[in-house]
NULUM-716973 format. One record per residue (C-alpha): x, y, z; residue in three letters; chain; residue number from 1. Coordinates in steps of 0.001 Angstrom, whole numbers. Example, Ala and Ser with C-alpha at 12.3 -4.5 7.8 and 13.67 -1.06 7.14 Angstrom:
// residues 2
px py pz resn chain resi
12300 -4500 7800 ALA A 1;
13670 -1060 7140 SER A 2;
// end
This chain:
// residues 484
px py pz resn chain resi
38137 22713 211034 UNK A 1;
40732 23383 208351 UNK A 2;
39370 25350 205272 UNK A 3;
39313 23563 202037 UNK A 4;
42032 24140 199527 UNK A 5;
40981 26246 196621 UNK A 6;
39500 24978 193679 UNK A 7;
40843 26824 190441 UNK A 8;
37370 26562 188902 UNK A 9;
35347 28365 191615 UNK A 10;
37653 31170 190616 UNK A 11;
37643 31507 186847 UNK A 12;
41238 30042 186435 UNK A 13;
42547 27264 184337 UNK A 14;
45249 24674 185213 UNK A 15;
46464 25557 181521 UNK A 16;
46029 28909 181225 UNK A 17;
46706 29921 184759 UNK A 18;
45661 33708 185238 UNK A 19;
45477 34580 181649 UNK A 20;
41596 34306 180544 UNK A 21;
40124 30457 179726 UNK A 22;
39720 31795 176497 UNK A 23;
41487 33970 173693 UNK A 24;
41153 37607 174464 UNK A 25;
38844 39557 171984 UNK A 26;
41167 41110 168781 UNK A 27;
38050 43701 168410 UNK A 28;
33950 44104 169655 UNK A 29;
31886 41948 167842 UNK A 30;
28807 44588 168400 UNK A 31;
29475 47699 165550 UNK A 32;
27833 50040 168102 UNK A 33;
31463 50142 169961 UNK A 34;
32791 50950 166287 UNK A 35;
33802 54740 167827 UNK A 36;
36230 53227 170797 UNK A 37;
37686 50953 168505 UNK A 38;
38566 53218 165296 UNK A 39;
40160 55187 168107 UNK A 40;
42083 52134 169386 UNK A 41;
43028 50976 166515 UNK A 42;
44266 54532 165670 UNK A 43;
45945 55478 168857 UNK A 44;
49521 55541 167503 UNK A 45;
49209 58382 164815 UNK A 46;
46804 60610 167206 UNK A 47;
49562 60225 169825 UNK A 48;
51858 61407 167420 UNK A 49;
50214 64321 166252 UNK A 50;
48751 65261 170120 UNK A 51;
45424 64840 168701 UNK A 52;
44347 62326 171142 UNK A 53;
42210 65018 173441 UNK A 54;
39830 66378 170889 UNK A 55;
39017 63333 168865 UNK A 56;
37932 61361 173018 UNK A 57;
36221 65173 173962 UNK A 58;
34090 64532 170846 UNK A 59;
33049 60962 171171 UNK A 60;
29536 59829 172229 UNK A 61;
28963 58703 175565 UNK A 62;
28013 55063 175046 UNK A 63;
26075 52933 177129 UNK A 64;
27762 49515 178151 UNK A 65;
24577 47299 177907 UNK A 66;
25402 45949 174943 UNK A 67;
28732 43864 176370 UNK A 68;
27621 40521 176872 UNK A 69;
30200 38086 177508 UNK A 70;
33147 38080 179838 UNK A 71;
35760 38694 177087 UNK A 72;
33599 41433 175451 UNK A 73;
33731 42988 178558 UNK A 74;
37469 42427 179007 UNK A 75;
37908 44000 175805 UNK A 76;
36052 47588 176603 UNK A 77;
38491 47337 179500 UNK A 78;
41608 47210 177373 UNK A 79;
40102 49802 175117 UNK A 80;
39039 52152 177892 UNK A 81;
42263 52093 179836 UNK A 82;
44608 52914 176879 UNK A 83;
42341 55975 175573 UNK A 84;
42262 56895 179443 UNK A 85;
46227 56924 179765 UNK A 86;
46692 58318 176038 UNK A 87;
44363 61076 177261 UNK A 88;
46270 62082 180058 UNK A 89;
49874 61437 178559 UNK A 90;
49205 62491 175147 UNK A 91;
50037 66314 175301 UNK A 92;
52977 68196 176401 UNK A 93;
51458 68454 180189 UNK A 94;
49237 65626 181304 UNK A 95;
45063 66127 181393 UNK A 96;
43445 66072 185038 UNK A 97;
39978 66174 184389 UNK A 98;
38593 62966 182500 UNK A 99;
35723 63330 180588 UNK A 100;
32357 61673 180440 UNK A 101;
32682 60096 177799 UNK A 102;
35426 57639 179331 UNK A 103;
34640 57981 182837 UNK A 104;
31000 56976 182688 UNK A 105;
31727 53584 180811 UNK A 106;
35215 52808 182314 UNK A 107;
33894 52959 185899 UNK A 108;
30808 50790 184518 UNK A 109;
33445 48334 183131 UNK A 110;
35245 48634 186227 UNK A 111;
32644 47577 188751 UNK A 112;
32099 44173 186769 UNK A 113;
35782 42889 186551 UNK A 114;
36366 44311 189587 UNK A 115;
39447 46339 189060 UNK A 116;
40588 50050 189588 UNK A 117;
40038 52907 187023 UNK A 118;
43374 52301 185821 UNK A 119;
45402 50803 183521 UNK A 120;
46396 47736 185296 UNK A 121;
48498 44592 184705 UNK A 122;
45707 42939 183558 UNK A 123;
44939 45409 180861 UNK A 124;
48463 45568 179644 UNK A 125;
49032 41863 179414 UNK A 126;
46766 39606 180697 UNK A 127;
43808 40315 178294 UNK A 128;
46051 42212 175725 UNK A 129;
47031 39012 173456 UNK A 130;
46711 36920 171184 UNK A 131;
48903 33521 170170 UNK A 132;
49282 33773 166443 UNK A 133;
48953 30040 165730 UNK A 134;
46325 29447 168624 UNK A 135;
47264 25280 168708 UNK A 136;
50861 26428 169468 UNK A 137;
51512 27173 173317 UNK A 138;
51524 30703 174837 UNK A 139;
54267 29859 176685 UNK A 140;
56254 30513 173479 UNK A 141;
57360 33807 173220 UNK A 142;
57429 33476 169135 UNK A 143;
53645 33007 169060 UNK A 144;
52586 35853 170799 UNK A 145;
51579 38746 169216 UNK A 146;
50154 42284 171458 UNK A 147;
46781 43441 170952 UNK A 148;
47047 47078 171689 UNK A 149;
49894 49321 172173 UNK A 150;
50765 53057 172683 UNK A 151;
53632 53612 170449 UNK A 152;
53150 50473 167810 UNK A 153;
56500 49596 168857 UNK A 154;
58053 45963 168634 UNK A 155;
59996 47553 172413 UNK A 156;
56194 47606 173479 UNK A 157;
54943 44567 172626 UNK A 158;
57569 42714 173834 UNK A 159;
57788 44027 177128 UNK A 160;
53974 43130 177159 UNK A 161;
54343 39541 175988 UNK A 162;
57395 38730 178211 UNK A 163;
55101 38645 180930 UNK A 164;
52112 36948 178740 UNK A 165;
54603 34305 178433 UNK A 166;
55763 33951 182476 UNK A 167;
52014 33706 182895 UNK A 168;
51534 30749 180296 UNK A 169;
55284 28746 181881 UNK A 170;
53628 29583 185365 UNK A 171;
50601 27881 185014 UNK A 172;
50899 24483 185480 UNK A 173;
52639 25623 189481 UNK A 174;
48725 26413 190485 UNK A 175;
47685 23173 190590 UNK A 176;
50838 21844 191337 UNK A 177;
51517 23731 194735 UNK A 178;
47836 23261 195606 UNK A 179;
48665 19419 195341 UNK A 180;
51566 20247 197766 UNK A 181;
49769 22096 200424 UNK A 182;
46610 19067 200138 UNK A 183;
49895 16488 200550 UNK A 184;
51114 18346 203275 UNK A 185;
47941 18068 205124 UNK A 186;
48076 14696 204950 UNK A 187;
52040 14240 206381 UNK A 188;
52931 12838 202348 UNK A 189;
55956 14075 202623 UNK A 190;
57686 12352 199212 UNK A 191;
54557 14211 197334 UNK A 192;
55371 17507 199092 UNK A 193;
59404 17086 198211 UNK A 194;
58357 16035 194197 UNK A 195;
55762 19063 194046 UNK A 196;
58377 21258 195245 UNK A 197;
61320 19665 192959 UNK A 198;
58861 20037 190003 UNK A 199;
58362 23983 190894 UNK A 200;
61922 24759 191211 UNK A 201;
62080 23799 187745 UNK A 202;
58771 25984 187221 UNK A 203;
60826 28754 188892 UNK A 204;
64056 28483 186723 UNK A 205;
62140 28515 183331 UNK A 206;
60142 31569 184319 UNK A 207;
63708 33219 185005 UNK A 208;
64957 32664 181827 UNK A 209;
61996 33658 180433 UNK A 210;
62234 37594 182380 UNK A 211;
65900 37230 180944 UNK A 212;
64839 37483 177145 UNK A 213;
63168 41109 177474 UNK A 214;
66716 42077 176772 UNK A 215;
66176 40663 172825 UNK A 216;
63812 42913 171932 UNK A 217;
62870 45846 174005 UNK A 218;
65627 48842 174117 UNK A 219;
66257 50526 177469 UNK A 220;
66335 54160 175842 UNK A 221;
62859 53223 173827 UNK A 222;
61010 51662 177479 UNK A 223;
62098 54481 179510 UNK A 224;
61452 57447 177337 UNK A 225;
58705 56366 174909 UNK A 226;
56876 53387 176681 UNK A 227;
56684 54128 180541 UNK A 228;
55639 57300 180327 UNK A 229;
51921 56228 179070 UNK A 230;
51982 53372 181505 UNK A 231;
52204 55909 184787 UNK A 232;
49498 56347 186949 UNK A 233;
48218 59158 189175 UNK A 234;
49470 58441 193043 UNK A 235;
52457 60399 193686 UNK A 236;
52715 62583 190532 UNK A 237;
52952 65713 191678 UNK A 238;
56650 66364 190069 UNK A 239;
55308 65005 186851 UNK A 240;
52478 67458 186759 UNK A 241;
49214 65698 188846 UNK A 242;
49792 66865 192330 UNK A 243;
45761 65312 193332 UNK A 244;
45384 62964 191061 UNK A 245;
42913 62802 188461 UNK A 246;
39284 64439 188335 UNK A 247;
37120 61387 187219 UNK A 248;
33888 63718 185516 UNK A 249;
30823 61249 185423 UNK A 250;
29381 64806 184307 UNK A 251;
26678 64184 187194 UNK A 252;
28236 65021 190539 UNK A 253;
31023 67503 191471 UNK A 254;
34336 65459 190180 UNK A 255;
36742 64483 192978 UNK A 256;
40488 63787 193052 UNK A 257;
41340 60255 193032 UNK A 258;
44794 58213 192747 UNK A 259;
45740 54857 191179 UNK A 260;
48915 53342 190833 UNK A 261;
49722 52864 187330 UNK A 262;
50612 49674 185406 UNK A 263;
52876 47170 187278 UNK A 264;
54097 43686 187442 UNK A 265;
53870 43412 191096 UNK A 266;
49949 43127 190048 UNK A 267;
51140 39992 188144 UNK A 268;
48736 37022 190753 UNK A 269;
51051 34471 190096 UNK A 270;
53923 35957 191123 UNK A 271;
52503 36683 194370 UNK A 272;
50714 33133 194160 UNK A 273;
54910 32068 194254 UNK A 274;
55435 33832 197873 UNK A 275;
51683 32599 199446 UNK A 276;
53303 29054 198599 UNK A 277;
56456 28805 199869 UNK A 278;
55473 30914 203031 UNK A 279;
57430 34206 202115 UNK A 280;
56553 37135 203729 UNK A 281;
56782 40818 202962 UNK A 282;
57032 43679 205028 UNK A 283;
56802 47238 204176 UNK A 284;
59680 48639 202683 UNK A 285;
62538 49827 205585 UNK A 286;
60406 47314 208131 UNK A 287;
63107 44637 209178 UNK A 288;
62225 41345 211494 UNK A 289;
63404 42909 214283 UNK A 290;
61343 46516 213966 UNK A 291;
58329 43853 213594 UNK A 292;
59236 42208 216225 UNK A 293;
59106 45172 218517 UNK A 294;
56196 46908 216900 UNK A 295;
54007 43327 217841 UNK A 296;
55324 42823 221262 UNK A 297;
55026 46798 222046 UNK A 298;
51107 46325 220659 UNK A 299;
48572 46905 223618 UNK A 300;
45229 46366 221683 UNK A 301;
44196 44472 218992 UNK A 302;
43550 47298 216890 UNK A 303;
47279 48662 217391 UNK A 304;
48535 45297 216756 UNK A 305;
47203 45319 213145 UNK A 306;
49756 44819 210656 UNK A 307;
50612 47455 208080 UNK A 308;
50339 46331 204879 UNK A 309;
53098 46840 202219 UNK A 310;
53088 47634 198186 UNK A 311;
52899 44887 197577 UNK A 312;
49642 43799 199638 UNK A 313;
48523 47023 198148 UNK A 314;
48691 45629 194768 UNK A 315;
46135 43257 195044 UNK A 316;
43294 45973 194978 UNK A 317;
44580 45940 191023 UNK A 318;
44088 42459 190473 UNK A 319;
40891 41100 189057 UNK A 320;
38313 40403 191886 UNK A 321;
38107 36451 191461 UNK A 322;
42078 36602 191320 UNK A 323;
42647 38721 194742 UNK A 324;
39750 36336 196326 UNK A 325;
41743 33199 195311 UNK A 326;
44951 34784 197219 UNK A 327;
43260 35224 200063 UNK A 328;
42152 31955 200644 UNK A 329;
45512 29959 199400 UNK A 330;
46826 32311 202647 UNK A 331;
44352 30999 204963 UNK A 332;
46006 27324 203872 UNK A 333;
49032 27807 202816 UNK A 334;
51132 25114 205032 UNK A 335;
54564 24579 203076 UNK A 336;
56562 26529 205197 UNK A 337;
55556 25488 208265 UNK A 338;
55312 21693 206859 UNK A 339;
59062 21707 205957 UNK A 340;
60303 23512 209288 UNK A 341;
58630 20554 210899 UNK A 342;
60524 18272 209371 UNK A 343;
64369 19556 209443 UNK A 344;
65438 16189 209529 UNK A 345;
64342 15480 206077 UNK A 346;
67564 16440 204003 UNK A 347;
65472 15793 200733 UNK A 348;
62077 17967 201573 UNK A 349;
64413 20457 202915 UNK A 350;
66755 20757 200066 UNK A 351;
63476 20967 197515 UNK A 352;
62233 23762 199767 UNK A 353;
65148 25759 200077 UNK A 354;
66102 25456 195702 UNK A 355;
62300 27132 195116 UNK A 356;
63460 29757 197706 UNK A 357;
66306 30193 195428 UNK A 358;
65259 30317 192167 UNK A 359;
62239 32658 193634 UNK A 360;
65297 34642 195005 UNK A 361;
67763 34981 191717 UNK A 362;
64696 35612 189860 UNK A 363;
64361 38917 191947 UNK A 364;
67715 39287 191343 UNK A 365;
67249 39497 187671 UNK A 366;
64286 42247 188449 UNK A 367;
66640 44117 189869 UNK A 368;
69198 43933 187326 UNK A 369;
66986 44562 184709 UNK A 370;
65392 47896 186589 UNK A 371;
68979 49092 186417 UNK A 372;
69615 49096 183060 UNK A 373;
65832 50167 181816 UNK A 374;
65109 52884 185116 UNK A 375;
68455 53749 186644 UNK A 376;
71140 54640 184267 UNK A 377;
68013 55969 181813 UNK A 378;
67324 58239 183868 UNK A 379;
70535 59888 184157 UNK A 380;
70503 60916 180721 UNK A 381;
66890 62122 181659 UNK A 382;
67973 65304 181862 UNK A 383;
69049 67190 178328 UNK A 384;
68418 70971 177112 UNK A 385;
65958 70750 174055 UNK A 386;
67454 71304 170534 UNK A 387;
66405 75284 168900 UNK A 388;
63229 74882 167042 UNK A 389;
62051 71584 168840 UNK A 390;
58421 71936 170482 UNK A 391;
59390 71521 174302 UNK A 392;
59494 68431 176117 UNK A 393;
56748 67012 177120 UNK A 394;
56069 67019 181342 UNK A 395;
55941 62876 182214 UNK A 396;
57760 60040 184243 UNK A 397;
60926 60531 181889 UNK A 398;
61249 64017 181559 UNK A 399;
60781 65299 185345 UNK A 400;
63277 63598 187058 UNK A 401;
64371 64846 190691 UNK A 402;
67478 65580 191444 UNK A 403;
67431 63376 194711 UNK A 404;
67326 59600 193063 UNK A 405;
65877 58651 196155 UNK A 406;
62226 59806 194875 UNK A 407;
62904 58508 191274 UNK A 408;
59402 57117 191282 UNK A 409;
57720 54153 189640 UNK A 410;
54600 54324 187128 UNK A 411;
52411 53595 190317 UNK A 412;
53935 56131 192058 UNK A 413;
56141 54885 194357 UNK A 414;
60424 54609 194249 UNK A 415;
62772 52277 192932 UNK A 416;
65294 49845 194678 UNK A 417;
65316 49233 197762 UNK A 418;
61293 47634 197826 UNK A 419;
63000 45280 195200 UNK A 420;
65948 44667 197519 UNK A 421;
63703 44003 200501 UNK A 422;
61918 41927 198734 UNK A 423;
64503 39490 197630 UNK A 424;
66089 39394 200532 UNK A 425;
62507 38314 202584 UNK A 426;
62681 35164 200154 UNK A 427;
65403 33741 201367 UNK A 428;
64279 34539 205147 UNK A 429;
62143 31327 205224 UNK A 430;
65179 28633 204794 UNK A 431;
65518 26059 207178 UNK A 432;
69346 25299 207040 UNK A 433;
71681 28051 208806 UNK A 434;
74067 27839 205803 UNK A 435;
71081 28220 203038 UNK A 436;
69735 31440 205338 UNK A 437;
73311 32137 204969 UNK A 438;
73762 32137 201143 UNK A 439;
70075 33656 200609 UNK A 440;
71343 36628 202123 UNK A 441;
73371 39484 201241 UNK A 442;
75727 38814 204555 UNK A 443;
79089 39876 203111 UNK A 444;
81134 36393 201607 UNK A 445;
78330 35045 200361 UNK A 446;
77600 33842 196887 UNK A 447;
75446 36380 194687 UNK A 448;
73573 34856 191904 UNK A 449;
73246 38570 190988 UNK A 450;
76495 39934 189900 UNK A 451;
76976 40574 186128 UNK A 452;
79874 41723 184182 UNK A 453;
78127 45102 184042 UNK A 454;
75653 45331 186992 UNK A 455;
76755 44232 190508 UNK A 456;
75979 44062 194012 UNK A 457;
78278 45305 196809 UNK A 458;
78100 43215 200225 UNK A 459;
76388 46742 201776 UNK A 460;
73273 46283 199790 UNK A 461;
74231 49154 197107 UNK A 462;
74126 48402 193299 UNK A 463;
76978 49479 191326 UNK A 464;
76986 49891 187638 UNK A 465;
80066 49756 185695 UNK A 466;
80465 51794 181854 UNK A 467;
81676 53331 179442 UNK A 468;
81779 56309 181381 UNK A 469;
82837 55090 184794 UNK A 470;
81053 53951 187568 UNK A 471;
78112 55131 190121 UNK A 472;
76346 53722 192660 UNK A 473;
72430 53414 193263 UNK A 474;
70727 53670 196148 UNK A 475;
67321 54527 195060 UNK A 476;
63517 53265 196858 UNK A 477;
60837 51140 195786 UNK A 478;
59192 49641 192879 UNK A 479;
60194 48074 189735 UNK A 480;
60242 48664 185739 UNK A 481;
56596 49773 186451 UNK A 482;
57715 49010 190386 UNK A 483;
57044 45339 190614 UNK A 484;
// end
């Protein structure tokens, strides 16, 4: 017997709202005995500034959380918690390993209730970090949205923040939608199946645009040398100064080292939700078909057979618990792909299918576009000799940049382009038609939604970049702005 197909409800998501909270994120705690986190909060940009971060969290109180009552209130000590947490450890000129009790003990209280890591995650960043400034104007609307909390105070922050509030709000309505399509499907209503899939295309193509317009406001230089440092987590940081990890003091037990990905938008539910859908599948980064292919047939247990899961299957450990739940079971149902393969000769379900791959695929495109111009060529100017008389530069993601761009790493610790590559490239693998498997690829002739007058694709896979000062070529690993 088939599985039912989720219900948004039993999950804690809205056909309106999507994965952004049911209601409006808290602007403050209504209880004053949380007074302490908030001043600090609400003065995080000037303590920053003068590195006085450390001392002013060492001397806090350790609160108890039992006076959080609702679900927002407890979102709220979430976004609080995880932006003293990553101020702490970023705020000086080399970043803190031991946390103490006086974050630890509450975050990891916080934690175990919304069910995500001790980290700031894309939830914290965006998710519950807004606020529409007329609330009976849609959040959709980039002009309405205004950022909670920040790091730096800057309009570059926000934005970056609310560019992805906004792809959540456009997004929404595709829940429902593609649930309708995989219910039709089960059924063999193959006109519902071909409108549901017309009407996300055009879901898919707004959401683009939307990723397109963090260009207006947020300046490369600003993201990659004032935002993205705070955002970075503690897996893979040795070069930028936390070899283990983070010492999580609950001032109880021994602290141990732990590691969390930082901040990214490959944490972002719906954009996974997009792949479940359509049937796209990812592999970990360098896997191809073929090495899967060999690795399954060369299997000689079930326990050797077991697939090994990629970043972006990783990710999912950051998402909220109900969210990661409601993944798992659109997998066990998801029938799209399979649906439309069946079906070949239906030029019109085909063609629907094969423009969501599409748009899913040039939006990647403009991922990896936009990681050029905000990681890539930032971080060759990464490396400048400090002025006379200027305090040293601090040790973080932007300052400690290898020399091999290979292990230019993400805020969650892993690399830069080729996990986005991969990635785009496994969208198009699902299309039916030879020609459309043709044109979703990066075979050499084909057309590539990707090229710019500045950033461009070469038929081998490699990025080339073309300024002011000549040209250069990337071919760097994994991840995203904050590896998506």
């Amino acid at each position: 017997m088939l599985p039912p197909v989720p219900s948004l409800a039993a999950y804690g998501i809205s056909p309106e709202h999507g994965f952004l909270p049911p209601e409006q994120p808290l602007e403050t705690l209504p209880d004053l005995y949380y007074a302490k986190w908030e001043a600090i909060a609400a003065n995080l940009h000037p303590l920053l500034l003068s590195r006085r971060i450390r001392p002013v969290v060492d001397r806090l109180p350790l609160l108890s959380t039992q006076h959080l009552q609702t679900d927002a209130e407890w979102r709220r000590a979430y976004v609080i918690l995880v932006f003293l947490l990553h101020s702490y450890v970023w705020g000086g000129d080399r970043p803190a390993e031991r946390i103490p009790p006086q974050l630890t003990v509450p975050l990891f209280q916080v934690c175990e209730r919304l069910e995500v890591p001790p980290v700031a995650t894309y939830a914290g960043v965006c998710l519950w970090n807004y606020k529409p400034i007329f609330p009976d104007e849609p959040a959709d609307n980039l002009g309405n949205l205004a950022c909670l909390q920040t790091f730096t105070g800057s309009l570059d922050e926000q934005w970056f923040y609310l560019v992805s509030v906004a792809i959540e709000a456009q997004g929404a309505p595709a829940l429902p939608l593609m649930l309708q399509a995989i219910a039709a499907a089960r059924v063999g209503d193959a006109r519902q199946v071909t409108d549901c899939l017309q009407r996300f295309a055009e879901i898919l193509d707004g959401i683009t645009s939307l990723l397109q317009r963090l260009y207006e406001q947020c300046d490369p230089h600003v993201f990659y040398h004032r935002i993205r440092p705070y955002l970075a987590g503690s897996k893979n940081m040795s070069e930028a100064g936390l070899p283990h990890g983070l010492l999580y003091d609950d001032g109880t037990h021994p602290p141990e080292h732990r590691q969390y990905g930082g901040g990214s938008n490959a944490q972002s539910s719906l954009i996974q939700f997009f792949d479940i859908a359509l049937g796209v599948e990812h592999r970990p980064t360098g896997v191809t078909r073929d090495d899967q292919k060999k690795a399954a047939a060369a299997a000689s247990s079930p326990e050797t057979s077991k697939p090994r899961h990629g970043f972006i299957h990783e990710m999912r450990e950051y998402m909220p618990g109900p969210h990661r739940r409601f993944l798992q079971d659109v997998e066990a149902v998801a029938n799209i792909r399979a649906f439309v393969d069946a079906r070949r000769t239906d030029a019109g379900l085909r063609i629907a299918y094969e423009a969501c791959l599409s748009m899913l695929r040039n939006m990647r495109d403009k991922h990896i576009q936009i990681v050029s111009r905000y990681i890539i060529v930032q971080s060759r100017g990464a490396h400048q000799a400090p002025q006379p008389g200027l305090r040293p530069t601090a040790m973080n993601l932007a300052t400690v940049v290898p020399k091999d761009s290979k292990k230019l790493r993400g805020t969650g610790g892993t690399a830069l382009i080729p996990f986005l590559k991969q990635a785009r490239d496994e969208t198009g693998e699902p299309a039916i038609d030879a020609w459309a498997r043709r044109l979703l690829s990066n075979t050499p002739g084909a057309l590539d939604s990707a090229s710019l007058s500045k950033v461009g694709e070469q038929p081998d896979g490699h990025l080339k970049v073309v300024g002011l000062c000549g040209t250069w070529t990337a071919d760097d690993s994994e991840g995203g702005i904050c590896h998506w």
